[in-house]
MARFI-749054 format. One record per residue: residue in three letters; z, y, x of N, C-alpha, C in turn. Coordinates in steps of 0.2 Angstrom, whole numbers, plus 5000, padded with zeros to 4 digits. Example, Ala and Ser with C-alpha at 12.3 -4.5 7.8 and 13.67 -1.06 7.14 Angstrom:
Ala503949725066503949785062503949845066/Ser503549895064503649955068503950005064/
//
This chain:
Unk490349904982490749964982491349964977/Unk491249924970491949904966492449894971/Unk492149834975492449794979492949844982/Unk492649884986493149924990493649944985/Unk493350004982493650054978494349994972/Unk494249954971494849894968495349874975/Unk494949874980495549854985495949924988/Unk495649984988496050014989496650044984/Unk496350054978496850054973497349994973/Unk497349934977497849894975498149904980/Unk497949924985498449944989498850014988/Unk498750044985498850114984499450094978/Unk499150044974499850034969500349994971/Unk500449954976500849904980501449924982/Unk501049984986501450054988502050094986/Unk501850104980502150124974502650084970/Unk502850034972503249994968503849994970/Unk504150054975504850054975504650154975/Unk504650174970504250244965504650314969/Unk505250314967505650364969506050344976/Unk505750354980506250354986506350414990/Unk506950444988507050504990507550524994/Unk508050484997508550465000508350445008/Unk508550475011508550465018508750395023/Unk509350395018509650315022509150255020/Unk508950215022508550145020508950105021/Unk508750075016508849995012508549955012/Unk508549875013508049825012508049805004/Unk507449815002507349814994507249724996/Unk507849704993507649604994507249584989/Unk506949524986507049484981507749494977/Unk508049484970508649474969508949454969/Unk509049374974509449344976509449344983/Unk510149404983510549434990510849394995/Unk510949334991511049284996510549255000/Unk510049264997509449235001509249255007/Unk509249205012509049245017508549265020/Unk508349315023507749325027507149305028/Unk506649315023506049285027506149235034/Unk505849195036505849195047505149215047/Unk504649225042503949275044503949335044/Unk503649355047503849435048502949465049/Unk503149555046502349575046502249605051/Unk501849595057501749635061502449665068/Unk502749605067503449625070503749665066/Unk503849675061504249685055504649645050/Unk505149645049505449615042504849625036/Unk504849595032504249585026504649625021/Unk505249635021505549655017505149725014/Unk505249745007504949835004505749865007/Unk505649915009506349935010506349995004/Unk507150005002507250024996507850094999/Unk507450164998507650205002508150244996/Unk508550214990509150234987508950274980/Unk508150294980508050314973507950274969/Unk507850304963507650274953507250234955/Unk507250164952506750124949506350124942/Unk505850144940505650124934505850094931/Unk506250084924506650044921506150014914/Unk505850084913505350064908504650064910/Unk503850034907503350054908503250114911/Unk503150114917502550194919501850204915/Unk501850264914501050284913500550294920/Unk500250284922499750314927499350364923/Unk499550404928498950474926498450474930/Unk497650494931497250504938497150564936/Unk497050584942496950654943496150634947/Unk495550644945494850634948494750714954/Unk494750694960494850744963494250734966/Unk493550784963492850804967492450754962/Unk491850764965491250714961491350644961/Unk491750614957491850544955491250524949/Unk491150474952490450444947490850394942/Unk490350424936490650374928490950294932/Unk490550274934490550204936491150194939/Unk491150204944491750204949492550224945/Unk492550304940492950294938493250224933/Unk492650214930492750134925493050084927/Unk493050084933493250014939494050024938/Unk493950084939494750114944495250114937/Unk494850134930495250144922495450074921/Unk494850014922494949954916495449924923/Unk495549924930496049914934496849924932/Unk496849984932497550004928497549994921/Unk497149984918497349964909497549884908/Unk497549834918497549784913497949754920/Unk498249804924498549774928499349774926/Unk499749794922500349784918500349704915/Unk501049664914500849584915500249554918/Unk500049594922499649524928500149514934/Unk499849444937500349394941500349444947/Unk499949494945499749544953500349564954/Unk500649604947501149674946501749614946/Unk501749574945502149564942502649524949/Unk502749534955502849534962503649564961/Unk503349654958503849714957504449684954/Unk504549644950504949614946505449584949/Unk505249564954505649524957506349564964/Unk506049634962506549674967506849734962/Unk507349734966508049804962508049854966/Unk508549894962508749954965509549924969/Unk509849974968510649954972511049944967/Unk510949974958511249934954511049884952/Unk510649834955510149794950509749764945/Unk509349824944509049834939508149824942/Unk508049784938507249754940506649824937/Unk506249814942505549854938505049814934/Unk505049824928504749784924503949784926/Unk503749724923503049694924502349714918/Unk502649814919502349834914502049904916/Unk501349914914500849984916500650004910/Unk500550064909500250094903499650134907/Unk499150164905498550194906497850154902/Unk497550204899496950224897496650284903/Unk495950284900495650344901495750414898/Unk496150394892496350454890496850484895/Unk497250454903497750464904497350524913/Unk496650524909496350544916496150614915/Unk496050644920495950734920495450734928/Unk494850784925494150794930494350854934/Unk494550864941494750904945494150924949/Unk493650974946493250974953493251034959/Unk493651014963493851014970494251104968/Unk494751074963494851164963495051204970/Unk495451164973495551174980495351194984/Unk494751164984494251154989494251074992/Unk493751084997493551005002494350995005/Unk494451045009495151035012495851035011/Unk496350975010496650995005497150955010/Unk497950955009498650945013499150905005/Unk499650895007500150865004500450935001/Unk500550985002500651034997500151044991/Unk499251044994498851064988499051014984/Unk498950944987498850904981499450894976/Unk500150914978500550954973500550994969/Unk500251024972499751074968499251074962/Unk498751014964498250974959498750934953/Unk499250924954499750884951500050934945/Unk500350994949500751034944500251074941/Unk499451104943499051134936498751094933/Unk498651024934498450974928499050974923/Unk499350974924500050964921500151054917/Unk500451094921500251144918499651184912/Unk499151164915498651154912498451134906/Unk498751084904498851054898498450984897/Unk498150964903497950934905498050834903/Unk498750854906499050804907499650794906/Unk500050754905500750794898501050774906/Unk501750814903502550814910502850744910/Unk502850714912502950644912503350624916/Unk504150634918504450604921504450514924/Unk504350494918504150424918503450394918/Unk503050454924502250434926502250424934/Unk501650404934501450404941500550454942/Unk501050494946500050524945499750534951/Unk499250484951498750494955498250534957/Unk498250544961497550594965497250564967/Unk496650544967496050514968495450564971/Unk495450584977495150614979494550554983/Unk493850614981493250584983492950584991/Unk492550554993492550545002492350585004/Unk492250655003492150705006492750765006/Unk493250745002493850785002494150755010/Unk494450815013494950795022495350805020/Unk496150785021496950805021496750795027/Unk497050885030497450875035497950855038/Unk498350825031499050795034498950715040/Unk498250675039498150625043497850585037/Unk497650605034497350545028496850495030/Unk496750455030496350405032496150405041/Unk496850435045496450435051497250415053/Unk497950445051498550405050498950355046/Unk498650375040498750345035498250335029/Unk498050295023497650285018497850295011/Unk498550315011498850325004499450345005/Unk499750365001500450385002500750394993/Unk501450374993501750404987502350444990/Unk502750494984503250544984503550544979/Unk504350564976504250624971504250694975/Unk504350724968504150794970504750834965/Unk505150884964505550914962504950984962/Unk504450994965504151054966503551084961/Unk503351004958502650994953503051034946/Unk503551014944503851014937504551064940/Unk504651134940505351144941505851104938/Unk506451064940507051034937506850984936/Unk506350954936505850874938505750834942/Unk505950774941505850734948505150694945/Unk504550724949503950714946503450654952/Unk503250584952503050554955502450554956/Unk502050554962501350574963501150514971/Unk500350504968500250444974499550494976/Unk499250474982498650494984498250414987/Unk497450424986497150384989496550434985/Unk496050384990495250414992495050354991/Unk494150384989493450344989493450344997/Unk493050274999493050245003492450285005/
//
């Protein structure tokens, strides 16, 4: 069960490494040397490339926030905390490093989270929840006073295996990141989801 719950999180952060893509037009987020050319493997009939859709990159350490969305057990949180407490300088993260924005500016090889960066949500929502709620769960943890305003965070929602989006969660897709200008008025505020397996 670690097992899972580490490998979804690592996907869910992987995801997340080109954070603010708010821009319509795509770009292939390269390696930083532009001269380099193209992969000749490819994923799935795809370029391997992270495409880089014209927003901010992290310049400084992100925080991770979680937001524990439903009955999460002590344990499994513990897994998911000491993950993100020790994943900043590992050879994991440290990938991000190697990719820019359009002015080339590198994502640093750096995470910030404790447990203190965590807030116990139980299902205020409800079982049923879409891409609005969990903007939702984002902006009254924050609101709330839960969780500080963090332009320079990433906040997750960790919603438990009984929680459904009916945006296609785990039947289209198993994670997705955003920003959101709607969590924080006049804030570009970045939020990720994933679920217990």
């Amino acid at each position: 069960m670690k097992k899972q719950l580490l490998t979804l999180l690592i996907a869910v952060c992987f995801t997340c490494c080109a954070f603010a893509q708010n821009n319509a037009v795509t770009h292939a987020l390269r390696p930083f040397d532009k001269d380099q050319p193209r992969p000749d493997t490819n994923c799935n009939g795809n370029p391997c490339d992270i495409n880089y859709n014209g927003g901010p990159v992290f310049e400084a350490a992100p925080t991770v926030y979680i937001v524990w969305y439903g009955s999460w057990k002590k344990k499994d949180k513990s897994v998911i905390d000491y993950y993100f407490a020790h994943l900043g300088g590992s050879t994991q993260n440290k990938i991000n490093t190697t990719y820019t924005d359009s002015t080339n500016k590198h994502i640093p090889n750096k995470v910030k989270h404790s447990a203190a960066d965590d807030y116990q949500d139980n299902y205020s929502l409800g079982k049923t929840i879409n891409d609005t709620g969990i903007q939702k769960v984002v902006a009254n943890a924050i609101s709330g006073g839960h969780l500080p305003d963090d332009v320079n965070g990433i906040y997750f929602v960790l919603t438990y295996k009984d929680v459904i989006d009916n945006d296609g969660f785990c039947s289209s897709f198993c994670g997705y990141h955003s920003p959101s200008t709607s969590i924080v008025n006049g804030e570009t505020i970045k939020y990720s989801i994933g679920r217990r397996p």
